[in-house]
VOBA-1610 file (N, C-alpha, C; in pm, whole numbers, padded with zeros to 5 digits, always signed):
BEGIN
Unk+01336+02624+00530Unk+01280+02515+00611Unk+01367+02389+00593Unk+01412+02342+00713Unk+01457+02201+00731Unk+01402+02055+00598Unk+01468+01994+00536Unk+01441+01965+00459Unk+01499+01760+00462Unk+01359+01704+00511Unk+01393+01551+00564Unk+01423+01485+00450Unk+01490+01374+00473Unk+01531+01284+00337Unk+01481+01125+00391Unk+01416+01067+00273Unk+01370+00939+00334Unk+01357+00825+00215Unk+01317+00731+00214Unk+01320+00605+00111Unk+01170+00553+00159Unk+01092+00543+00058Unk+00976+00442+00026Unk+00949+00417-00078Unk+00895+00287-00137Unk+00872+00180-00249Unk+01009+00269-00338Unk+01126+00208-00303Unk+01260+00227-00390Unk+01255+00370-00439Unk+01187+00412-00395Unk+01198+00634-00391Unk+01273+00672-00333Unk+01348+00763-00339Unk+01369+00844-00261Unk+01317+01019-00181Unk+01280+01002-00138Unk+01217+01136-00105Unk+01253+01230-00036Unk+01242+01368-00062Unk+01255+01516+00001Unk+01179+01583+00055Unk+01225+01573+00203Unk+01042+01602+00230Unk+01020+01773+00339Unk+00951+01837+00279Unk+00927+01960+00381Unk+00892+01934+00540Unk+00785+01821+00501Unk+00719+01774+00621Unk+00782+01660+00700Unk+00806+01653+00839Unk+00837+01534+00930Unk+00724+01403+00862Unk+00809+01282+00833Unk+00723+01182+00815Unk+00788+01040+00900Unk+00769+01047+01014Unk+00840+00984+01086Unk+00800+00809+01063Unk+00688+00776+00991Unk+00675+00661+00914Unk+00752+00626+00852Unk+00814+00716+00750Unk+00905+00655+00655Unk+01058+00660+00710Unk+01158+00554+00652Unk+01281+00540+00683Unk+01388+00649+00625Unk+01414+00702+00715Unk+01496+00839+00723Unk+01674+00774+00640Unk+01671+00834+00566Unk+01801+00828+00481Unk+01914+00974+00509Unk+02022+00929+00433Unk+02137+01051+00412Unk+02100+01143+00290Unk+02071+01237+00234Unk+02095+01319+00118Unk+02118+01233+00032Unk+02027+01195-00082Unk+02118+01126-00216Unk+02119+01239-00303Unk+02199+01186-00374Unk+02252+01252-00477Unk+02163+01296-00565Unk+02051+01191-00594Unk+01960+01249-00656Unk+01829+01190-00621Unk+01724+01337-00604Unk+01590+01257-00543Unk+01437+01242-00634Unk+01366+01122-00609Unk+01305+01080-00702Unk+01155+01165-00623Unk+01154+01252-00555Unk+00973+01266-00509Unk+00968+01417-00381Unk+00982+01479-00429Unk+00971+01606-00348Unk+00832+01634-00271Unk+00831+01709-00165Unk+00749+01707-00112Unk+00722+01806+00021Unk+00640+01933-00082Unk+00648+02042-00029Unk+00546+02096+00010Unk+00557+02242+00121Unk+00449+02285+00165Unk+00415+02459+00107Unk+00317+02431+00037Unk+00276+02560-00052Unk+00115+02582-00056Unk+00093+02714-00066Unk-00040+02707-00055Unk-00131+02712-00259Unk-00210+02618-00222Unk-00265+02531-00361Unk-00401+02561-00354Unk-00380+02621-00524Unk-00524+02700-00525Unk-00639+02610-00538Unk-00740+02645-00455Unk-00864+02562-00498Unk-00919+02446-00582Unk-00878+02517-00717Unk-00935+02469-00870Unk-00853+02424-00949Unk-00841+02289-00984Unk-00703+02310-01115Unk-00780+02415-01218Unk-00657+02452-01315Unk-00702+02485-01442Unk-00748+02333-01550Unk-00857+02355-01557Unk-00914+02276-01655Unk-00913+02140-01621Unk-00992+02098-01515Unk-00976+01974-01481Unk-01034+01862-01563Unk-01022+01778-01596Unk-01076+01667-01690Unk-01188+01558-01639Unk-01143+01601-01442Unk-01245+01523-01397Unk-01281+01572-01240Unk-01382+01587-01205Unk-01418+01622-00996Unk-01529+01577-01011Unk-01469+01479-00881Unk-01532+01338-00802Unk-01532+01418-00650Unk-01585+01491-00601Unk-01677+01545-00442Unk-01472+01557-00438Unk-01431+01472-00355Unk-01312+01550-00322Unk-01184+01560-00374Unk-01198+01517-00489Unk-01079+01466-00608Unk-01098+01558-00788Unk-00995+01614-00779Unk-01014+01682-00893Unk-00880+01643-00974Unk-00876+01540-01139Unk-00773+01495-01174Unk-00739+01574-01307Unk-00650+01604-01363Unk-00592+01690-01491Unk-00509+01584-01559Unk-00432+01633-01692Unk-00329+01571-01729Unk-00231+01578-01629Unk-00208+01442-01584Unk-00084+01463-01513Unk-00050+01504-01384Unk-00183+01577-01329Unk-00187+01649-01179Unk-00288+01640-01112Unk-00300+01524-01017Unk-00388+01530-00918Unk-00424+01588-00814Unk-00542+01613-00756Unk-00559+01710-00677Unk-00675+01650-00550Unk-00644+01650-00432Unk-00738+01580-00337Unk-00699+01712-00205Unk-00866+01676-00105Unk-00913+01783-00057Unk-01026+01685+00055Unk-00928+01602+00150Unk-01021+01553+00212Unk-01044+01684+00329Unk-01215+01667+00371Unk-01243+01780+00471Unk-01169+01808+00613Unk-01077+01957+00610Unk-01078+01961+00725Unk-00930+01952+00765Unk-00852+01852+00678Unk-00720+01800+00691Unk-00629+01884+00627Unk-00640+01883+00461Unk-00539+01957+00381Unk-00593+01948+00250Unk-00485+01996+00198Unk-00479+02034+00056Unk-00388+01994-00030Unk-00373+01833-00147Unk-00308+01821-00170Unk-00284+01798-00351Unk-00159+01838-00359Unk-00157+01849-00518Unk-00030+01734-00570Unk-00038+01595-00619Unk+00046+01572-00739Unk+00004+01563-00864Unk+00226+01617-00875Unk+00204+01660-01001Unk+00332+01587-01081Unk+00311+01492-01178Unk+00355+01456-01296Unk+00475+01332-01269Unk+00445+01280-01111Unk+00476+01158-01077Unk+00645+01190-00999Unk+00613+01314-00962Unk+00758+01374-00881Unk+00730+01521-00765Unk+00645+01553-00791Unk+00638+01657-00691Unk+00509+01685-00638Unk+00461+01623-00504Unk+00327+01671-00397Unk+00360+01816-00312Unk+00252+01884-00334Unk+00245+01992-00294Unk+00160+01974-00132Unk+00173+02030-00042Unk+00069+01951+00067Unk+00042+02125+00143Unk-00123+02145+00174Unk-00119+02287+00274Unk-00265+02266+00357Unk-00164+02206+00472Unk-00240+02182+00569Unk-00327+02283+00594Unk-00452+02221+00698Unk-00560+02335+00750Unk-00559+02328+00848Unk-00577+02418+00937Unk-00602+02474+01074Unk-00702+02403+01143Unk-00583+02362+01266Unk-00658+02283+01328Unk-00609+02158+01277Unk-00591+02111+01206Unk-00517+01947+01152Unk-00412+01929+01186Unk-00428+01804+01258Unk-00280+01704+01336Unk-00215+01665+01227Unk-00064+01674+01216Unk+00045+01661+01205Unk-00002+01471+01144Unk-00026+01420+01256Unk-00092+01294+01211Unk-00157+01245+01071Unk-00293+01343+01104Unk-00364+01363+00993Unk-00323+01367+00835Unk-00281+01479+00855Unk-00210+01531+00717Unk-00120+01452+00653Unk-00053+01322+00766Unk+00048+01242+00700Unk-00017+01131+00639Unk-00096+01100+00725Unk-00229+00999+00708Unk-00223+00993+00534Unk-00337+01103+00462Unk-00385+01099+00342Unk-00245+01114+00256Unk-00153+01192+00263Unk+00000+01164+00200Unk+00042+01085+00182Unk+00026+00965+00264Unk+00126+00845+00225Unk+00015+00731+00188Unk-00079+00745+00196Unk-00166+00684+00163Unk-00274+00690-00008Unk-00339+00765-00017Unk-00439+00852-00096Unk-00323+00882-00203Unk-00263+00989-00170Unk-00153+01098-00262Unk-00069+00976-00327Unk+00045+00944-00245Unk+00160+00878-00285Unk+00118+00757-00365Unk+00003+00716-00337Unk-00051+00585-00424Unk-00059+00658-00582Unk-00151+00752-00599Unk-00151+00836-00720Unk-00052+00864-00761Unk+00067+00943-00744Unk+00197+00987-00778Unk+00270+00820-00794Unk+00196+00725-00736Unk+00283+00619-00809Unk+00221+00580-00942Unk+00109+00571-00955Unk+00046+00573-01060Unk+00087+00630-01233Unk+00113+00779-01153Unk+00162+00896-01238Unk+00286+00851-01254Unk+00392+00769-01191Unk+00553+00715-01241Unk+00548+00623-01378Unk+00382+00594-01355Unk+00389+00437-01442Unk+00398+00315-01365Unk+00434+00338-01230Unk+00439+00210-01138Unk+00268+00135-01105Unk+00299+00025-01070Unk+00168-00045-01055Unk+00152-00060-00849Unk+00110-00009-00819Unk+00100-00003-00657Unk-00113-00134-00638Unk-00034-00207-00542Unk-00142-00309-00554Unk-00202-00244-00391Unk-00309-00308-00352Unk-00359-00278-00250Unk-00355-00413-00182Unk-00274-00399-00137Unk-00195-00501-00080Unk-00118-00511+00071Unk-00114-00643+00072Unk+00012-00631+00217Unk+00103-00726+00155Unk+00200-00721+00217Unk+00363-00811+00199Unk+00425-00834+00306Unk+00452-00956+00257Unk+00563-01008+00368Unk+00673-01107+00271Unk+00791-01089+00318Unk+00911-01127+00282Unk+00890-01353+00326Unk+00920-01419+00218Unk+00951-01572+00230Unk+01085-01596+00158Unk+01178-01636+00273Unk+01292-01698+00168Unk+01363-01656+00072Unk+01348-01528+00099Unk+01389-01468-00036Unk+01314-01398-00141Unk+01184-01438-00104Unk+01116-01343-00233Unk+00989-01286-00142Unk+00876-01206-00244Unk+00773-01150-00178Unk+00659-01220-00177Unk+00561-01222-00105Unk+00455-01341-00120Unk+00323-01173-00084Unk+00264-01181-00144Unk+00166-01030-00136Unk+00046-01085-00147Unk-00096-01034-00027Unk-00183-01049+00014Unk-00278-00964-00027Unk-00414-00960-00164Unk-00459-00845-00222Unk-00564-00825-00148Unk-00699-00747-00113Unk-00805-00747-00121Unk-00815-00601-00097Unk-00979-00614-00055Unk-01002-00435-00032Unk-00994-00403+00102Unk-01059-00338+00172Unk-01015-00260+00329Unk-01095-00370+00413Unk-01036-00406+00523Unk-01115-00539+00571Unk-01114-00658+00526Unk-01028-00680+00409Unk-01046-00838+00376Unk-00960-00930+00521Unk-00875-00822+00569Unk-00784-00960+00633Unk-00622-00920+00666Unk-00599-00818+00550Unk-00475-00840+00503Unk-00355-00778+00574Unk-00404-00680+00708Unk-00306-00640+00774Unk-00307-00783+00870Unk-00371-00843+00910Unk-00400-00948+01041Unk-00349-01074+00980Unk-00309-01087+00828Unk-00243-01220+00751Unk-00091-01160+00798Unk-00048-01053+00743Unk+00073-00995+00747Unk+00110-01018+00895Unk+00026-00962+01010Unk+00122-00958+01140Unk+00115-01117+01162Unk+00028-01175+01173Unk+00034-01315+01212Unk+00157-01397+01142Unk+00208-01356+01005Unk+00340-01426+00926Unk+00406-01361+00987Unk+00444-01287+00983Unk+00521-01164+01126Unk+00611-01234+01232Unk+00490-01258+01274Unk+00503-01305+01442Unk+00560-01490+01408Unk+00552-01524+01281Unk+00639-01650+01221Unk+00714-01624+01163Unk+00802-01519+01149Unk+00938-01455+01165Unk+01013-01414+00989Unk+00860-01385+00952Unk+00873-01327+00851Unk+00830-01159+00826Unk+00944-01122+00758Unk+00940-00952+00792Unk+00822-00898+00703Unk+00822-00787+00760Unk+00723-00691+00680Unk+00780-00672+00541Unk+00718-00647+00454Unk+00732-00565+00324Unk+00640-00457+00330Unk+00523-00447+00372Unk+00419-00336+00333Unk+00252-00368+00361Unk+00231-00279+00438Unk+00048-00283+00467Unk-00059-00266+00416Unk-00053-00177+00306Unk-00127-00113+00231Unk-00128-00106+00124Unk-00009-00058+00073Unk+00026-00061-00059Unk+00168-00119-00115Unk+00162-00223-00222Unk+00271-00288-00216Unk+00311-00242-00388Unk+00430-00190-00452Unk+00418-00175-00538Unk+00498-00275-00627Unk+00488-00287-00744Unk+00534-00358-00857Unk+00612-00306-00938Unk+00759-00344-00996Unk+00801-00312-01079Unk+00891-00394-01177Unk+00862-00443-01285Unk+00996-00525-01362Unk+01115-00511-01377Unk+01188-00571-01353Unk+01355-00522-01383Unk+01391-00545-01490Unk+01543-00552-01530Unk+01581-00530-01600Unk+01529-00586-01768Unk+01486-00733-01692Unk+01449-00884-01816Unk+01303-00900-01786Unk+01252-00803-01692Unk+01044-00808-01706Unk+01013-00856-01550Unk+01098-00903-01499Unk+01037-01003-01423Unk+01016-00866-01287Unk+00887-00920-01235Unk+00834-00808-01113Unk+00936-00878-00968Unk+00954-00734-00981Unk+01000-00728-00818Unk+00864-00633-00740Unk+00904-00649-00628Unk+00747-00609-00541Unk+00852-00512-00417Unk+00871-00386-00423Unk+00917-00280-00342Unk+00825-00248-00221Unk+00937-00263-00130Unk+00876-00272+00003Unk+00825-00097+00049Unk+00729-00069+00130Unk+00647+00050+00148Unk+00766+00084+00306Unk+00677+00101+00362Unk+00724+00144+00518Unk+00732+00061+00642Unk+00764+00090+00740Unk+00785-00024+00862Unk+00667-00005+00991Unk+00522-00018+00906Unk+00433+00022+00997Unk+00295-00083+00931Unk+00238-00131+01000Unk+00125-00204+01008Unk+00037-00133+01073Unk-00117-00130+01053Unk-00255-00105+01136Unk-00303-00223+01168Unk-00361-00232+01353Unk-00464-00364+01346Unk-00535-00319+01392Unk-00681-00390+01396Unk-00755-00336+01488Unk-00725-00415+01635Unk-00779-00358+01729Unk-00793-00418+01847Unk-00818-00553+01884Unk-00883-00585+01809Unk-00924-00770+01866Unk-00782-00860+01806Unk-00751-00762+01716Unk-00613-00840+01650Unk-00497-00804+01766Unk-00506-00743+01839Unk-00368-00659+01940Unk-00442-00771+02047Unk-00536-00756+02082Unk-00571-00899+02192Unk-00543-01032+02173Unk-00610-01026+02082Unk-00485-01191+02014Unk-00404-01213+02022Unk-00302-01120+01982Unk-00147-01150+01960Unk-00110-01118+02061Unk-00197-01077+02182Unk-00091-01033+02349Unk-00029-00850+02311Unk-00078-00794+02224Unk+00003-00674+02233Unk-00092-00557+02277Unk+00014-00473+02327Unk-00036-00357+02458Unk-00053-00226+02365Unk-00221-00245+02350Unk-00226-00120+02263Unk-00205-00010+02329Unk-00172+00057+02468Unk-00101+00175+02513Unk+00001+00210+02500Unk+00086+00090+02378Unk+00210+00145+02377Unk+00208+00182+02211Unk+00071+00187+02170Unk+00098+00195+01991Unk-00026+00346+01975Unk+00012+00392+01875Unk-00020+00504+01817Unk-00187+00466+01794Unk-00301+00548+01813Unk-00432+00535+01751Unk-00410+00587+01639Unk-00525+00517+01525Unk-00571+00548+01414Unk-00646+00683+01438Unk-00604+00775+01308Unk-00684+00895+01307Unk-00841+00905+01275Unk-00876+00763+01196Unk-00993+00795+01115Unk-01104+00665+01180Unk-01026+00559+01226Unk-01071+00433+01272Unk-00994+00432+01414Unk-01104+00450+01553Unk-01087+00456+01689Unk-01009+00337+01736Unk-01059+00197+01675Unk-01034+00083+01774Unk-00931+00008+01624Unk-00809+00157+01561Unk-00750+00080+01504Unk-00615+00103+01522Unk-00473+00074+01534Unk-00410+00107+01588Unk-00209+00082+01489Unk-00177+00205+01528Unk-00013+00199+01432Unk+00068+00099+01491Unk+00117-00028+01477Unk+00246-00090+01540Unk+00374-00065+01418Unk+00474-00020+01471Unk+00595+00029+01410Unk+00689-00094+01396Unk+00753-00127+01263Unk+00822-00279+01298Unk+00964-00279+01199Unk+00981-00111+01270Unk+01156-00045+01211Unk+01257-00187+01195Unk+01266-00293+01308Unk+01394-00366+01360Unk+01353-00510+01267Unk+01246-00517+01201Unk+01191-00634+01165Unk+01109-00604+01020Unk+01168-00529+00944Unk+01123-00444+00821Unk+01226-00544+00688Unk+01187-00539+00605Unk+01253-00586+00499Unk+01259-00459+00394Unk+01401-00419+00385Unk+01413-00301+00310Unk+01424-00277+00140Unk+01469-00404+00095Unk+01544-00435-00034Unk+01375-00457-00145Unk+01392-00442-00239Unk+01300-00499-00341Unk+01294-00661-00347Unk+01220-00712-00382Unk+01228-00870-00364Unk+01154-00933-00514Unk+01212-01076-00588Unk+01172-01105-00697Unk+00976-01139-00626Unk+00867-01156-00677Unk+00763-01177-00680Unk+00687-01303-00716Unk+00659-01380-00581Unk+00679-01534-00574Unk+00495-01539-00573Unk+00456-01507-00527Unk+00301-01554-00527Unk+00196-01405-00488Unk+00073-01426-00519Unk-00012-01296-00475Unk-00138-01394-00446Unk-00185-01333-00392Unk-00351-01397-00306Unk-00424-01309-00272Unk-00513-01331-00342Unk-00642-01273-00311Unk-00735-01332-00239Unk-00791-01222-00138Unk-00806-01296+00008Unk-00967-01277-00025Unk-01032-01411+00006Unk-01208-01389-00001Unk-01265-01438+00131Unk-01396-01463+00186Unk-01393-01481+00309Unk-01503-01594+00285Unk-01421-01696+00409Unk-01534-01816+00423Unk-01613-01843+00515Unk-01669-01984+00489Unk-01803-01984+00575Unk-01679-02013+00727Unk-01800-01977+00804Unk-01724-02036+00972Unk-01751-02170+01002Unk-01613-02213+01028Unk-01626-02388+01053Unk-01519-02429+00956Unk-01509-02361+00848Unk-01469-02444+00674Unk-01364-02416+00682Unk-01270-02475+00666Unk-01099-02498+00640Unk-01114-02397+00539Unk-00950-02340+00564Unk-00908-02251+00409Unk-00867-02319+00310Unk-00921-02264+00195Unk-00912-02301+00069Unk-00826-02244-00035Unk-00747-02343-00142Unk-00586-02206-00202Unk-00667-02248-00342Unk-00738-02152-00378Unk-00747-02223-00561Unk-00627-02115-00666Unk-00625-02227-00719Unk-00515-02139-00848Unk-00587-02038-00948Unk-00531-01947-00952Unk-00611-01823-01108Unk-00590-01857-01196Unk-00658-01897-01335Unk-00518-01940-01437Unk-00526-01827-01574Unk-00439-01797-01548Unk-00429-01735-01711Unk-00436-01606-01700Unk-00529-01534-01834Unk-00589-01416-01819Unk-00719-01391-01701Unk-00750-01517-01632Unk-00906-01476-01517Unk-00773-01350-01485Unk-00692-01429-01423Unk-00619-01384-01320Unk-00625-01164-01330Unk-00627-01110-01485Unk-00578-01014-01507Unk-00672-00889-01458Unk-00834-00916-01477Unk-00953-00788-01383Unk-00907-00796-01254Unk-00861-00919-01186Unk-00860-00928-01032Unk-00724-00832-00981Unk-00626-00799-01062Unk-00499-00772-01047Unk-00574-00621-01076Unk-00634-00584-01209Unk-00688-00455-01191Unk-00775-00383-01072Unk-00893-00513-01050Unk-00965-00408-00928Unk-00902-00377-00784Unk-00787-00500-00773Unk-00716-00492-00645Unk-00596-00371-00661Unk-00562-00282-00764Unk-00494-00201-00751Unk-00565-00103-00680Unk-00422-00039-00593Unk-00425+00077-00553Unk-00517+00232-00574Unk-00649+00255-00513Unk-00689+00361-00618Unk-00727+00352-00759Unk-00810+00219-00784Unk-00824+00167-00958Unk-00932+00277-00993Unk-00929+00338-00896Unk-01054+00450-00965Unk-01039+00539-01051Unk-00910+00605-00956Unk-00836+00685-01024Unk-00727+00678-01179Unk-00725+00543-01182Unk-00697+00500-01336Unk-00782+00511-01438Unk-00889+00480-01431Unk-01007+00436-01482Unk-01062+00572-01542Unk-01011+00707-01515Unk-01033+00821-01532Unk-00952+00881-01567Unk-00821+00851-01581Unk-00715+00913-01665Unk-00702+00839-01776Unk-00639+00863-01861Unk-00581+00866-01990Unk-00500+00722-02027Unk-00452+00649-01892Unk-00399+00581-01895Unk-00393+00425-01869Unk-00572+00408-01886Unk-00605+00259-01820Unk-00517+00194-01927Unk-00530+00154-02023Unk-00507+00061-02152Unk-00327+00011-02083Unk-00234+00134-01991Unk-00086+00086-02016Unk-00092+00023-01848Unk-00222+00064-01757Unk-00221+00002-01605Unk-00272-00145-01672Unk-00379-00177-01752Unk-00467-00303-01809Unk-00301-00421-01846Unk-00252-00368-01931Unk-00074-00440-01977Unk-00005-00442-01898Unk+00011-00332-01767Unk+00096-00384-01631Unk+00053-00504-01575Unk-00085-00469-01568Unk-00152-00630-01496Unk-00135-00734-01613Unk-00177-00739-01721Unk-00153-00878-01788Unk+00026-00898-01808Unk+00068-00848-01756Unk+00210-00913-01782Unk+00243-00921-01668Unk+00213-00889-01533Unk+00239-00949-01363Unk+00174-01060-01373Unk+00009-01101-01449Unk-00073-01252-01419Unk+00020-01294-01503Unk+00082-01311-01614Unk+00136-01374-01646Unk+00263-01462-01614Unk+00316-01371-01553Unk+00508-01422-01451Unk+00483-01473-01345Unk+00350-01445-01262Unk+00344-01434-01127Unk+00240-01561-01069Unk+00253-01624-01057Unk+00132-01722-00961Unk+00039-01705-00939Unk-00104-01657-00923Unk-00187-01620-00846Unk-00288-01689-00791Unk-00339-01687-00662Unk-00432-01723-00611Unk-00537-01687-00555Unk-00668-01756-00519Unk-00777-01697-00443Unk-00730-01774-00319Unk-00749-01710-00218Unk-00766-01791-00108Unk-00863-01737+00031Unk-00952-01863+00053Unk-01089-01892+00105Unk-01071-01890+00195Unk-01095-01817+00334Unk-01067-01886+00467Unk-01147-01786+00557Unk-01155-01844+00675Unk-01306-01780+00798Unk-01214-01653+00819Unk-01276-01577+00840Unk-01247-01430+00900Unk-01254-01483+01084Unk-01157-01568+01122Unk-01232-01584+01268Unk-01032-01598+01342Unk-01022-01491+01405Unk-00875-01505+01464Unk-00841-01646+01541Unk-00934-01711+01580Unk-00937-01859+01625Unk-00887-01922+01566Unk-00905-01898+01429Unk-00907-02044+01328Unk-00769-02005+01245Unk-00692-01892+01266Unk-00584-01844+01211Unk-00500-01876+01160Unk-00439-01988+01278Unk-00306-02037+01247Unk-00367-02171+01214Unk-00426-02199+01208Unk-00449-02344+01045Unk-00481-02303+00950Unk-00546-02148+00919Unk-00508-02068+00812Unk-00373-02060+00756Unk-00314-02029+00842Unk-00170-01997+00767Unk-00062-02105+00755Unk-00126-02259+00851Unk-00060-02356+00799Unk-00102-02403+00634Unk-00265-02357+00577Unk-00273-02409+00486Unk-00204-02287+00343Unk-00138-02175+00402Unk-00106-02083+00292Unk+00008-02118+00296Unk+00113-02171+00438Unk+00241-02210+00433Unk+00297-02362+00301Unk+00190-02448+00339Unk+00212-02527+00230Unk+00168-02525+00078Unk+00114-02388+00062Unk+00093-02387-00081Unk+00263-02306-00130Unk+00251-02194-00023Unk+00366-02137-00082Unk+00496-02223-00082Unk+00534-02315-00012Unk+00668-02403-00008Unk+00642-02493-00131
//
């Protein structure tokens, strides 16, 4: 079988499956994340933990959303994936790059935030909350003020050489929902539907993507305000800053059940520590938007 080669969060990947999300590369020399199609038995041996569709081991996770597939990582380098009958091509990529690849980052030791990014000046400025806070509709709106994507969903973290976090950019694809594509004037007949959410929709932003890792200039955590009330930037200080960095990770569930909270708990207190952080307050109301983002523009400058 044909065998695709691609780059996400500074990976490189080998992939059995077409993932036309991710940015298609040449053969490297050497690849960091394989990604194959095999058929995966039911049950781990000896699982340590099953949560309805999640079954986790040392080292090898195992998820089984209904209907879609069957997927196995294992030991922070190789997903096993066996689709089911009847499941779109779509689908199956859906929970892979999402669900899976968040875990297998986990399993590297990497810290993957649940997050969006967008590229300022040179560095990354990353938007935390949970599903609905905001954070794809902060991202396109900086966007469309001619700042590139870094990542929709999941933004990951990593220190270099001397500690300091760089924030690795994901893929060149955003979700909005619909009232957000009316806003901004864009023609949802020309963008992909969401598989799982009807009135939510793929915009692809290949030509306007920021590819490189970037040093890690500010993070915000997005809360929602009253309607009427100006946005608000308060500073985190210290250790507050370090549960908020935990519950906003990627899948913190799935930490919380392996073996390994205590070294994810020290990823986060040493990102609150280098890194800026903020809450920031503002109406959930697309009206009131862009004096939203005049008041995030002058915190971040």
């Amino acid at each position: 079988m044909p065998i695709n080669h691609y780059t996400a969060y500074g990976l490189t990947v080998a992939s059995e499956l077409e993932c036309p999300e991710l940015i298609a590369t040449d053969p490297p020399s050497q690849t960091d994340v394989e990604v194959s199609l095999a058929e995966i038995p039911a049950l781990l041996d000896a699982p340590l933990h099953v949560i309805r569709q999640t079954q986790i081991g040392n080292g090898v996770f195992q998820f089984e959303p209904p209907g879609v597939a069957r997927y196995r990582a294992i030991g922070g380098h190789t997903i096993l994936v066996q689709p089911f009958p009847g499941a779109s091509p779509e689908e199956v990529r859906l929970f892979l790059l999402g669900t899976v690849f968040g875990v297998l980052l986990h399993q590297q030791g990497r810290l993957p935030l649940h997050a969006s990014g967008i590229e300022w000046a040179g560095s990354a400025v990353a938007f935390c909350g949970p599903s609905g806070a905001g954070k794809s509709t902060l991202a396109a709106a900086l966007h469309r003020r001619s700042h590139p994507l870094l990542c929709d969903d999941i933004g990951v973290v990593v220190p270099d050489a001397e500690g300091k976090p760089l924030f690795y950019p994901a893929f060149p694809r955003i979700k909005l929902w619909r009232d957000t594509l009316d806003h901004f004037a864009l023609d949802p007949t020309a963008l992909s539907r969401d598989w799982i959410r009807a009135e939510k929709y793929h915009l692809q932003l290949h030509d306007t993507f920021h590819r490189q890792p970037l040093p890690l200039r500010r993070i915000y955590f997005l809360e929602r305000g009253e309607t009427g009330e100006p946005a608000v930037i308060q500073p985190v200080e210290g250790a507050r800053g370090i549960p908020l960095l935990v519950a906003n990770t990627y899948r913190a569930g799935q930490v919380r059940r392996s073996s390994n909270f205590q070294a994810h708990f020290t990823q986060c207190a040493r990102v609150a520590e280098k890194v800026p952080l903020r809450r920031y307050t503002r109406p959930w109301s697309l009206a009131r938007i862009e004096a939203s983002l005049d008041t995030l523009a002058d915190d971040i400058s």
